[in-house]
DSSP file (Angstrom, degrees, kcal/mol; ACC not computed):
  #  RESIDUE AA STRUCTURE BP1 BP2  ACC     N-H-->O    O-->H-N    N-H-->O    O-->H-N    TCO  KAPPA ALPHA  PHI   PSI    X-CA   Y-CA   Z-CA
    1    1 A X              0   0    0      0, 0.0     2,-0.1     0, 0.0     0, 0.0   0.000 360.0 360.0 360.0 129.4  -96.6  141.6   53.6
    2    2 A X        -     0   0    0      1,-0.1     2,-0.3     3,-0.0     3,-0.0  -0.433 360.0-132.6 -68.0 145.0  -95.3  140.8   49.8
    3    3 A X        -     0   0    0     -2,-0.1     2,-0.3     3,-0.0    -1,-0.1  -0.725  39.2-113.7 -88.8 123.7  -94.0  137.0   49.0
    4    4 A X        -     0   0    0     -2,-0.3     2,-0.1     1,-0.1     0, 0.0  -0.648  30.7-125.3 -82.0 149.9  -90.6  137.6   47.1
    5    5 A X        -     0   0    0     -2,-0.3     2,-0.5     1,-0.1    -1,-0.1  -0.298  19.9-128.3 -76.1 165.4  -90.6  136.7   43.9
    6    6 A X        -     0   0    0     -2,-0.1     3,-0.1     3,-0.0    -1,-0.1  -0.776  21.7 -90.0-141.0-159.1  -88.5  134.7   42.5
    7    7 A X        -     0   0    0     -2,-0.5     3,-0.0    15,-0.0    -1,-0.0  -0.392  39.5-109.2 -88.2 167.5  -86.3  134.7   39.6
    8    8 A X        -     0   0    0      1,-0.1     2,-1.0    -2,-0.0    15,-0.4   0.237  32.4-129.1 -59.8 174.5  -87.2  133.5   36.4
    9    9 A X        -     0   0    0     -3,-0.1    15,-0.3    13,-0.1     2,-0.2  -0.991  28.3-124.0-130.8 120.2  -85.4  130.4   35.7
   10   10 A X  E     -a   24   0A   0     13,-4.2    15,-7.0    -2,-1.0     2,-0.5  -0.543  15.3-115.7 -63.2 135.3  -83.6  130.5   32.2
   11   11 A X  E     +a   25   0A   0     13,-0.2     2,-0.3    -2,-0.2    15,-0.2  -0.844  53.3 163.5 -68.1 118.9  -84.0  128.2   29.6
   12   12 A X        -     0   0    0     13,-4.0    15,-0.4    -2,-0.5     5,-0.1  -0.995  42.2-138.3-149.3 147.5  -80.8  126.3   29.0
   13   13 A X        -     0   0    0     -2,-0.3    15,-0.0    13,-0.1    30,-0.0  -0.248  37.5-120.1 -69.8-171.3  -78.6  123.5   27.7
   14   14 A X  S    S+     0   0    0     31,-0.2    -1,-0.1     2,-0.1    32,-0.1   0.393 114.7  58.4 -85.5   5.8  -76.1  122.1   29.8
   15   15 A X  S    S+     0   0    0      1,-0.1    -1,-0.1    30,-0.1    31,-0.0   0.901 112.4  42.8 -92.8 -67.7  -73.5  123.1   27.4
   16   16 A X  S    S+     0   0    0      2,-0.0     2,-0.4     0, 0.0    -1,-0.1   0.119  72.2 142.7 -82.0  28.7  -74.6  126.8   27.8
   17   17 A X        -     0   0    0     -5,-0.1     3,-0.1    59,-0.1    -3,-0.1  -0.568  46.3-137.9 -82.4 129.9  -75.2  127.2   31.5
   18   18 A X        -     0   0    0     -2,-0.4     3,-0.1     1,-0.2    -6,-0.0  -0.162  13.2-136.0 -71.1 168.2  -74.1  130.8   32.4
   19   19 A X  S    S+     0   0    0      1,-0.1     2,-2.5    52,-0.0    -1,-0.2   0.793 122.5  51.6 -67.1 -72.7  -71.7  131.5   36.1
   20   20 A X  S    S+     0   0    0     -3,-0.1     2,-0.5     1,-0.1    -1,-0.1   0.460  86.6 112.7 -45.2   1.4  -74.6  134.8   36.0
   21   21 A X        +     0   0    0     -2,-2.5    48,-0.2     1,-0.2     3,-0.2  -0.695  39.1 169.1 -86.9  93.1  -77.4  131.6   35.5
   22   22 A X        +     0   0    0     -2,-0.5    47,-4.1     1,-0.3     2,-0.4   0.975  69.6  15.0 -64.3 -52.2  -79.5  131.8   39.2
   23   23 A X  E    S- B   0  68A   0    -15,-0.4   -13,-4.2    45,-0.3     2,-0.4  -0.975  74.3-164.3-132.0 129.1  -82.2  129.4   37.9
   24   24 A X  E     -aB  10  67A   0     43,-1.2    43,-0.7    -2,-0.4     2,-0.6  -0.901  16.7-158.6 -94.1 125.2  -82.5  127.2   35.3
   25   25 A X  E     +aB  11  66A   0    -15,-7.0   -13,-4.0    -2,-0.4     2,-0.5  -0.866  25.4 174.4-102.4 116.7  -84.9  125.1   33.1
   26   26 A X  E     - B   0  65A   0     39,-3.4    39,-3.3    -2,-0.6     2,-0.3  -0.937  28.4-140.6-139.4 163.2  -83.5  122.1   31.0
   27   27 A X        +     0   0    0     -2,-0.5     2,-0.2   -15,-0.4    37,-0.2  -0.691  43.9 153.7 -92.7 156.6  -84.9  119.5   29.0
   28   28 A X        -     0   0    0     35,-0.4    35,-1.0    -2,-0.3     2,-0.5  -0.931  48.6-111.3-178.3 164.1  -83.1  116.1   29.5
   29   29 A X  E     -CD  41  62A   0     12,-1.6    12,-2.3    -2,-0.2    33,-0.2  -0.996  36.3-128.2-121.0 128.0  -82.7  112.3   29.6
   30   30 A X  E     +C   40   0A   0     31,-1.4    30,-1.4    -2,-0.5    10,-0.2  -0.518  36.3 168.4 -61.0 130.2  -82.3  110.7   33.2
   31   31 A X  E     -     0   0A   0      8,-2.5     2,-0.2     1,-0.6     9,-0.2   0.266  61.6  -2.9-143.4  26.6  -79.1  108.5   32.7
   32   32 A X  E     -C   39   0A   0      7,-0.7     7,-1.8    26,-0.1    -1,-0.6  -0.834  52.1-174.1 178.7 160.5  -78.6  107.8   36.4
   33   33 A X  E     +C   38   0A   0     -2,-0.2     2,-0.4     5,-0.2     5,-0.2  -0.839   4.1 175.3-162.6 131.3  -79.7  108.3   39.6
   34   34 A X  E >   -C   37   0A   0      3,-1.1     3,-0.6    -2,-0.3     2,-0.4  -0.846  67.7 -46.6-141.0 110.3  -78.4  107.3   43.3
   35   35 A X  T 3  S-     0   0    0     -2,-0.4     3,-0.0     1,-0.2     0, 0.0  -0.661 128.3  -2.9  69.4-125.1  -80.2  108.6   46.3
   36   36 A X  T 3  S+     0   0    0     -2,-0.4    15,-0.8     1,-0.1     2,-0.7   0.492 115.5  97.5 -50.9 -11.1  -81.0  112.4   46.2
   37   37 A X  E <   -CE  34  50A   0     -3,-0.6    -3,-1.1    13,-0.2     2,-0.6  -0.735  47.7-170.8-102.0  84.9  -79.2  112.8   42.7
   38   38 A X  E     -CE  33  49A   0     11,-2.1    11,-2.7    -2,-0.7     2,-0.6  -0.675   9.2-155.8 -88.4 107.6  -80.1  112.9   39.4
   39   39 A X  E     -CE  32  48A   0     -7,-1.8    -8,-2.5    -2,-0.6    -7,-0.7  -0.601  18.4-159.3 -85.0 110.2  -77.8  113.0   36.2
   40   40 A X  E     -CE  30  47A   0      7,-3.0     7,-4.3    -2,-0.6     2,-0.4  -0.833   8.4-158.2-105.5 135.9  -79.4  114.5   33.2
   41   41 A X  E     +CE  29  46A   0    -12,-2.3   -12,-1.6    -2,-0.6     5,-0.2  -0.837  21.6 161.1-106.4 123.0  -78.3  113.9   29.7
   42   42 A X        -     0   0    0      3,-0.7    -1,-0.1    -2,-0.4     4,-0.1   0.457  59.0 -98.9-129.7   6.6  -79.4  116.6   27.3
   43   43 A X  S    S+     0   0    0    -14,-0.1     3,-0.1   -30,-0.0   -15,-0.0  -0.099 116.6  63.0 122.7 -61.9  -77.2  116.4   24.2
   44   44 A X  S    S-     0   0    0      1,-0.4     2,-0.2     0, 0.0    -3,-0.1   0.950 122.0 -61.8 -78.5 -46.2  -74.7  119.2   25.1
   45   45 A X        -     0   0    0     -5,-0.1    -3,-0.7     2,-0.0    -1,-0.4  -0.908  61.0 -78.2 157.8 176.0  -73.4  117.4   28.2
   46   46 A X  E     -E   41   0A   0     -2,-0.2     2,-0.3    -5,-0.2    -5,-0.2  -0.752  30.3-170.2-121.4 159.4  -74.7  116.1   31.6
   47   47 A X  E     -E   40   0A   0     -7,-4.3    -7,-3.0    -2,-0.3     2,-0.6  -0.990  25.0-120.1-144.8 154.7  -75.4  117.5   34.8
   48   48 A X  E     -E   39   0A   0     -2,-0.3    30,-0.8    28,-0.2     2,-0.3  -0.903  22.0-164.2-103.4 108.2  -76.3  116.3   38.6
   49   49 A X  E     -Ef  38  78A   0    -11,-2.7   -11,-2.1    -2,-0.6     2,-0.2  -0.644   8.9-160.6 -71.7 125.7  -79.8  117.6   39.7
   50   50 A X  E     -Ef  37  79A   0     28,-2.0    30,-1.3    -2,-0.3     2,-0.4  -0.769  11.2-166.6-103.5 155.4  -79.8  117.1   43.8
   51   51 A X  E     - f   0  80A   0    -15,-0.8     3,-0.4    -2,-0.2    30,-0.1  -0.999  26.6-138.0-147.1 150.8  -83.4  117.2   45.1
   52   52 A X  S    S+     0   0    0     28,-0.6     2,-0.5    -2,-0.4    -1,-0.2   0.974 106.6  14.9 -63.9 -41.9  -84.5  117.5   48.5
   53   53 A X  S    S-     0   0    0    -17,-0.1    -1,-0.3     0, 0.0     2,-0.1  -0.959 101.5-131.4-145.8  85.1  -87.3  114.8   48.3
   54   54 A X        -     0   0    0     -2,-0.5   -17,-0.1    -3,-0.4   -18,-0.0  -0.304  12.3-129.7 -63.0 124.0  -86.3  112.7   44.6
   55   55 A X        -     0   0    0    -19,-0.1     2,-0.7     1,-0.1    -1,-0.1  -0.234  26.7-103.8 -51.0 158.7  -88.7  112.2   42.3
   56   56 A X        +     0   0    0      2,-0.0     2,-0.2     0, 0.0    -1,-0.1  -0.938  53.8 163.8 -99.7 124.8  -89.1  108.7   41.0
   57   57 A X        -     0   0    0     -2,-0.7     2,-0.1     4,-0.0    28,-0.0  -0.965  34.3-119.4-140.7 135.8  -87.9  108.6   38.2
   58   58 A X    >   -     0   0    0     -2,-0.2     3,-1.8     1,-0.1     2,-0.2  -0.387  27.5-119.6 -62.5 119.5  -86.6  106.1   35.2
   59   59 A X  T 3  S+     0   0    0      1,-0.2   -28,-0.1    -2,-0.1    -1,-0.1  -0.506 114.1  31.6 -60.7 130.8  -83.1  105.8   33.4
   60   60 A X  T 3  S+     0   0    0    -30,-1.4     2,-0.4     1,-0.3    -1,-0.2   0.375  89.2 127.6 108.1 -23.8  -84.4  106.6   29.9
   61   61 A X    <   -     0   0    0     -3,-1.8   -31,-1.4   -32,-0.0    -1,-0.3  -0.679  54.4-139.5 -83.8 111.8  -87.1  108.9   31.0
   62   62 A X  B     +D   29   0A   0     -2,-0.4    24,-2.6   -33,-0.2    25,-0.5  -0.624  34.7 169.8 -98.6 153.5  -87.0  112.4   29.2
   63   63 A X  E     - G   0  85A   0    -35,-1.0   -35,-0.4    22,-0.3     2,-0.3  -1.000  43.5-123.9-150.5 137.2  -87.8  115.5   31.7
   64   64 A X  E     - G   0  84A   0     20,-1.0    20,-1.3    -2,-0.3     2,-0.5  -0.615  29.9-170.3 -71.9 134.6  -87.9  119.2   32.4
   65   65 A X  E     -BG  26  83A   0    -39,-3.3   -39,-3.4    -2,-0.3     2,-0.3  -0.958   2.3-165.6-126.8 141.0  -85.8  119.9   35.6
   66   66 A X  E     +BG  25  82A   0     16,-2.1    16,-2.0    -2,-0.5    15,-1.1  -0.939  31.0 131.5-120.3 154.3  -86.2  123.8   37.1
   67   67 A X  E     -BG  24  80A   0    -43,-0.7   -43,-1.2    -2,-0.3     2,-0.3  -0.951  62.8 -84.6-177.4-174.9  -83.2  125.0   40.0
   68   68 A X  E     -BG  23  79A   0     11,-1.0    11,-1.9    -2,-0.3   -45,-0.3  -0.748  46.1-131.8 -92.6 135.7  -81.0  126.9   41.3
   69   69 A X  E     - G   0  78A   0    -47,-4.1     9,-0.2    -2,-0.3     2,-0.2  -0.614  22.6-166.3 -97.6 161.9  -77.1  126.4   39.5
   70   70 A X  E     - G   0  77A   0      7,-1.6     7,-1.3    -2,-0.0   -48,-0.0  -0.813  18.1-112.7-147.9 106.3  -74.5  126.0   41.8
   71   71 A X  E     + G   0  76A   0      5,-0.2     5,-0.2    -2,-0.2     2,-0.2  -0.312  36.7 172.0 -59.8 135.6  -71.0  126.3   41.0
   72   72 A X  E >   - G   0  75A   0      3,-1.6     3,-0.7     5,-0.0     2,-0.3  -0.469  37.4 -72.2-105.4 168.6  -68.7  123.8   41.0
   73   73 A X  T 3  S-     0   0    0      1,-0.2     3,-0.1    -2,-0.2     0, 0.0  -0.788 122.2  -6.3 -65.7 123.8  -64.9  122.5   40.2
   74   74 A X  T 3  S-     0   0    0     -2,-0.3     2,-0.2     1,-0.2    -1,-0.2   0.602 140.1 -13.0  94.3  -1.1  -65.0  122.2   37.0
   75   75 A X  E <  S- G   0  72A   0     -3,-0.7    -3,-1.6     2,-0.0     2,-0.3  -0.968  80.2 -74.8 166.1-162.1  -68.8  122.9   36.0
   76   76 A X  E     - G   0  71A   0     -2,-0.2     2,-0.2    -5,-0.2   -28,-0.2  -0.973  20.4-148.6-160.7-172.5  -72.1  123.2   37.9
   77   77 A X  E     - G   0  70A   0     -7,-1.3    -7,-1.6    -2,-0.3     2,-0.4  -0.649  18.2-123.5-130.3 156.9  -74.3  121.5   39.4
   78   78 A X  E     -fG  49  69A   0    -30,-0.8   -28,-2.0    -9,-0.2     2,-0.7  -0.977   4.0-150.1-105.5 130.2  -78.4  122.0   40.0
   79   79 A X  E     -fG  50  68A   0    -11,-1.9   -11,-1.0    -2,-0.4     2,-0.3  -0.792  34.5-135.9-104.9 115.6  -80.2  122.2   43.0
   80   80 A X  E     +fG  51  67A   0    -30,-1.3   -28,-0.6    -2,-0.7   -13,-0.3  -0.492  28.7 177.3 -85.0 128.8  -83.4  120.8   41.5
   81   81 A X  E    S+     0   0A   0    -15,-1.1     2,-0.3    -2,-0.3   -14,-0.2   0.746  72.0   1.1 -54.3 -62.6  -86.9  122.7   42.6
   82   82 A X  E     - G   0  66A   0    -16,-2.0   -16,-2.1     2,-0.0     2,-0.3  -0.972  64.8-145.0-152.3 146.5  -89.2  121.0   40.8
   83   83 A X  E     - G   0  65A   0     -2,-0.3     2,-0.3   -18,-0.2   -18,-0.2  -0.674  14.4-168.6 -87.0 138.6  -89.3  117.7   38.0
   84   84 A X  E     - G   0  64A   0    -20,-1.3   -20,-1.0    -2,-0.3     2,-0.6  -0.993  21.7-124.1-141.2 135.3  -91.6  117.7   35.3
   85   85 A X  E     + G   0  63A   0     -2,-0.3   -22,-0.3   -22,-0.2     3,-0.2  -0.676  28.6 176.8 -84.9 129.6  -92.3  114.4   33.0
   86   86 A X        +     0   0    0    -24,-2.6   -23,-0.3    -2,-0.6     5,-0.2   0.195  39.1 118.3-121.2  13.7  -91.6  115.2   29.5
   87   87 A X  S    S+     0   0    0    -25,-0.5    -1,-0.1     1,-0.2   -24,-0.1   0.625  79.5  39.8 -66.9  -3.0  -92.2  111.9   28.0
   88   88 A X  S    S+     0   0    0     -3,-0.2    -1,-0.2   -26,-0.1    -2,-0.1   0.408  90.9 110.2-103.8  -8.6  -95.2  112.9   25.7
   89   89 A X  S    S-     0   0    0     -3,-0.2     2,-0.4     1,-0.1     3,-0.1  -0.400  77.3-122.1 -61.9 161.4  -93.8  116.3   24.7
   90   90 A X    >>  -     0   0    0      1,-0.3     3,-2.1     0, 0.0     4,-0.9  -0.786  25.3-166.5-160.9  37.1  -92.8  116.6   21.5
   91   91 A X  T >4 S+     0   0    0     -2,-0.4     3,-2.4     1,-0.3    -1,-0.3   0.548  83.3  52.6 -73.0 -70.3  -88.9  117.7   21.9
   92   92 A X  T 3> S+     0   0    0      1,-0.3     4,-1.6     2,-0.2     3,-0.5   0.517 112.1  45.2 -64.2 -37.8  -88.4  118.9   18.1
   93   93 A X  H <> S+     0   0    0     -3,-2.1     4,-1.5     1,-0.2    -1,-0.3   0.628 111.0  49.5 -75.5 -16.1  -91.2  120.9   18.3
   94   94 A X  H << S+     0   0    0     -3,-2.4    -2,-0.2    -4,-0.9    -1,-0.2   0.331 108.5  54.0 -99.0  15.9  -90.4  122.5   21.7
   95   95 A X  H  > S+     0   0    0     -3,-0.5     4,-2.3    -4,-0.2     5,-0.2   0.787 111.1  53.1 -87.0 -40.7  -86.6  123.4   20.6
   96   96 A X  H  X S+     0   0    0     -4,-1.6     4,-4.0     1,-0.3     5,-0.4   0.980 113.9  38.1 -65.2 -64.0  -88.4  125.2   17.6
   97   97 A X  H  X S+     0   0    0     -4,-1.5     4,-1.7     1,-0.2    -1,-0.3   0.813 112.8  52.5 -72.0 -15.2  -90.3  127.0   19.4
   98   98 A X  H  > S+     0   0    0      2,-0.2     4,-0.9     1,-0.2    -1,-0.2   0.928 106.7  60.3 -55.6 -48.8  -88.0  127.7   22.1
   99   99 A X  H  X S+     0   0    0     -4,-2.3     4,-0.8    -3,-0.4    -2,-0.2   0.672 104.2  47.5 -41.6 -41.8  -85.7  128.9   19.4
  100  100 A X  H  X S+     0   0    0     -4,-4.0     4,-1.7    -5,-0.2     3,-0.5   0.882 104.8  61.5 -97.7 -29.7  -88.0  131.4   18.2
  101  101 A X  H  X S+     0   0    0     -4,-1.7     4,-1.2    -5,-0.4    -2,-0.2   0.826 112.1  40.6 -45.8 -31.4  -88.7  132.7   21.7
  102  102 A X  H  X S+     0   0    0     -4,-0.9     4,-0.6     2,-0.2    -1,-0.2   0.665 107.1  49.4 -85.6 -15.6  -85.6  133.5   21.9
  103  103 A X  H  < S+     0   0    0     -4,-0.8     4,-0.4    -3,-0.5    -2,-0.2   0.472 114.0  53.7 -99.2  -2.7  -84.5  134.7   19.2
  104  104 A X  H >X S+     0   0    0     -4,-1.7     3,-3.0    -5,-0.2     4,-1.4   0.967 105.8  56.1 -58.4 -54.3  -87.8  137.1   19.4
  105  105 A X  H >< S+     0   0    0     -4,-1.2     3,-0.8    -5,-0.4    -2,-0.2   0.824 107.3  52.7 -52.8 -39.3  -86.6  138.0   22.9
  106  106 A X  T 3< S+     0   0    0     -4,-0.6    -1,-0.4     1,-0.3    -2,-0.2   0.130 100.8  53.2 -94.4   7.9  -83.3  139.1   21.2
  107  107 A X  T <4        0   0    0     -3,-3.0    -1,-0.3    -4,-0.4    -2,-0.2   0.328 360.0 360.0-125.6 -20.5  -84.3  141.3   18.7
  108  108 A X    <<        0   0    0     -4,-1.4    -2,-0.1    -3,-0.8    -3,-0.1   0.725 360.0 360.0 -60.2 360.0  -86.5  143.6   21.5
């Protein structure tokens, strides 16, 4: 028996999160968090990652969050999969190169 796959999780801001967006990856700054819920700050605007199990995590602490979107009034919302610490990464150099990945992708 086959494991479904599942779908690729888009790279996104919060600014540019699609309704057609199943899963999503964004880069972020924690700038709250209460119980299961996590607000990430990326620049464009903020969004509330829910997690089954919440990571611990720091206001101030920049991170990759992967989910699921869920629409909302007024927005959406992420049903967070998995947390990744991105506090040694290099964020100017992973926009650039995100930026040419994409604009590669767009030219195929």
């Amino acid at each position: 028996m086959s494991t479904p796959q599942r779908m690729p999780a888009r790279e996104r801001s919060v600014s540019s999160i699609k309704p057609e967006d199943t899963r999503v990856s964004l880069v972020g700054t924690v700038v709250g968090a209460t119980g299961d819920t996590v607000a990430i700050d990326d620049g464009t605007g903020n969004v509330n990652v829910t997690f089954e199990e919440p990571p611990t995590l720091k206001t101030g602490q920049l991170v990759r969050v992967f989910g699921k979107t869920i629409p909302i009034e007024g927005g959406v919302e992420i049903q967070g999969e998995a947390c990744q610490d991105f506090s040694v990464a290099d964020v100017e150099l992973y926009k650039k190169v995100s930026g040419l990945w994409e604009s590669s992708l767009k030219q195929l």
